[in-house]
N, C-alpha and C positions, 0 to 999 in steps of 0.2 A: 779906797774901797772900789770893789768892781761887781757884776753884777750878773759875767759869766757870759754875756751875750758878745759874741764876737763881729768887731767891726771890719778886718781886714785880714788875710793871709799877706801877712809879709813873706821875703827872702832872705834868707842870710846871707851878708854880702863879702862877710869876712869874720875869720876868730882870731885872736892874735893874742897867744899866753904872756901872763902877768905875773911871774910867780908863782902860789897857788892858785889866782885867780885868772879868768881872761876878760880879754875883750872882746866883745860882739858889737858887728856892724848890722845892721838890718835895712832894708832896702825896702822905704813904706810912703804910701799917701799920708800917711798919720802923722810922719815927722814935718810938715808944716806945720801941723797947729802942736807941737810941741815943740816945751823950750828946757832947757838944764835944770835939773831939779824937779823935772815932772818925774809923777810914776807910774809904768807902761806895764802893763801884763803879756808875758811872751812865755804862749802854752802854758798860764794858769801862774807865772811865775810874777811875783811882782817886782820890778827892777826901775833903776832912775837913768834918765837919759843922763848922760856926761855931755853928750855932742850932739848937734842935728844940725845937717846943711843937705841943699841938693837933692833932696827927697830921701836921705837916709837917716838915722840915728843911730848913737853907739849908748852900750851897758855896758857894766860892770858886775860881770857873776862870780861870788866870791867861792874857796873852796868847801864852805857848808852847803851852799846850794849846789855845786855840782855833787857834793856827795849825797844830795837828800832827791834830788829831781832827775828829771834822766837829761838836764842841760851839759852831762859829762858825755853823753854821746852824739851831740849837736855834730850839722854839717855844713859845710858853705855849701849853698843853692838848696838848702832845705828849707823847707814852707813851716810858717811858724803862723799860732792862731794870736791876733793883736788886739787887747782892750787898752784904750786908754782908762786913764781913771775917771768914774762917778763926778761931773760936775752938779754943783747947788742947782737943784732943779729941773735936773733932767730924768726924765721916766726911768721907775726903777724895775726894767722888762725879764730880769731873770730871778738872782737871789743874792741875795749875801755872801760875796767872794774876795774873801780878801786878799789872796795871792801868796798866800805861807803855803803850801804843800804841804800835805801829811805823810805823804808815802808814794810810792811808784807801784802801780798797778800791772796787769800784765792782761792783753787782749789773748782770753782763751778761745773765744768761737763770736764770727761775727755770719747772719744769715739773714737773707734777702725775706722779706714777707711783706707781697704785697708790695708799697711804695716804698716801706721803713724797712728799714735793717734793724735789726735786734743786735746788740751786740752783749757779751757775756767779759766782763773782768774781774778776773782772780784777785786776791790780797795774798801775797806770798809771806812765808811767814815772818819775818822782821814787822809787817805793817797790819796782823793782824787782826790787833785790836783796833783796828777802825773799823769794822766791820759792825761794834754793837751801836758805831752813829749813823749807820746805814739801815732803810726801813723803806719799806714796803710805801712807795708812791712819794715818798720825799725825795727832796734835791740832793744832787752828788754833782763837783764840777770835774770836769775830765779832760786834762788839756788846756783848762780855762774855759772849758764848754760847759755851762748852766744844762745839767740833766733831771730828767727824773727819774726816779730807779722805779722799777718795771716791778722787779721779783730781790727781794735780799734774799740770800742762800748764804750760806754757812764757809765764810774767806770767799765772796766771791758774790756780786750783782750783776744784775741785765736792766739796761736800757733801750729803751724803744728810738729811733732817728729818724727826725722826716727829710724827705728828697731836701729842703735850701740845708739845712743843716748838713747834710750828705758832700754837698755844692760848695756851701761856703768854709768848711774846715778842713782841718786836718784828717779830720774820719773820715773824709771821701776816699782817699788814699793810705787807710793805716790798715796792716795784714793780722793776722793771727800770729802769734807771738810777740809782736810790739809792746813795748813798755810806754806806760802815759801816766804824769802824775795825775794825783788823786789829790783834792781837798773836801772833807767833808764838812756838812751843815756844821759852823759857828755856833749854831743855836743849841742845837744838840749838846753840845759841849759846857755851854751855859745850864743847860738843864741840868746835866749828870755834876755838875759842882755843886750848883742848888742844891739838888737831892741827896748830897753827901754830908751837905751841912745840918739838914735836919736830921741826920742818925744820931 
């Protein structure tokens, strides 16, 4: 489990095709304190280290996740947002992330106010239906970034971003038209099952 709050911008140090799958190198402070069989969130993605030496570590992204995330259009020297996993007892500062993607979202308008950036992202239609676990001042994670939604609007949310978050991610540098996976509230989802059973 992850909790959306990002520890590090990694590197890509290398991709190297596996069949359907590849393999990613990542070039991190994090890969010290990780060993084989951990599991790393890279941009919202939950994946296991296979290797770690020399400050880097390698994944394994199979052909469902390049088709569900936008890990099919990764690049060597591109900056990735890094959660290790939730250990026993340590503050739990964002929300309930567990690293499945829902869908790949799409940055329609991103605008300066003030110190934060607002940013606006669409649900295009294959991933629609996430849109009814999206609401008005609850979490949405974007990238693996713990957010809160500002406005739900009809295929399509704005969050509000402060300057470290600007700093320390991905969204410092991501444009209008970019694609970011999307995971929404867990709970949400718990709920709409509930509520299906008592019909």
């Amino acid at each position: 489990m992850f909790t959306g709050i990002v520890k590090e911008l990694g590197i890509i140090k290398g991709i190297a095709r596996k069949g359907l799958s590849i393999e990613i190198t990542v070039q991190s402070c994090l890969a010290k304190g990780l060993k084989p069989g951990d599991s790393v969130s890279i941009n919202g993605v939950c994946l296991t280290a296979t290797e770690t030496k020399d400050g880097e570590f390698r994944v394994d992204a199979v052909a469902e996740t390049l088709g569900k995330t936008t890990f099919g259009n990764l690049g060597v020297r591109e900056k990735v947002n890094l959660e290790p996993a939730l250990a026993s007892g340590q503050p739990m500062g964002g929300h309930i992330v567990n690293g499945h993607v829902d869908g790949v979202g799409i940055i329609r308008s991103r605008i300066q106010k003030g110190n934060s950036v607002i940013f606006e992202f669409s649900l295009p239609s294959e991933v629609r239906g996430l849109s009814k676990y999206i609401v008005d001042k609850g979490p949405v994670a974007v990238d693996g970034i713990s957010l809160t939604v500002v406005e739900a609007k009809t295929y399509a949310f704005t969050v509000s971003v402060i300057p470290f978050t600007i700093e320390n991610t991905t969204l410092g540098f991501k444009k209008v038209g970019e694609k970011v996976n999307i995971e929404v509230d867990i709970i949400a989802k718990y709920a709409e099952k509930a509520g299906s059973r008592n019909l």
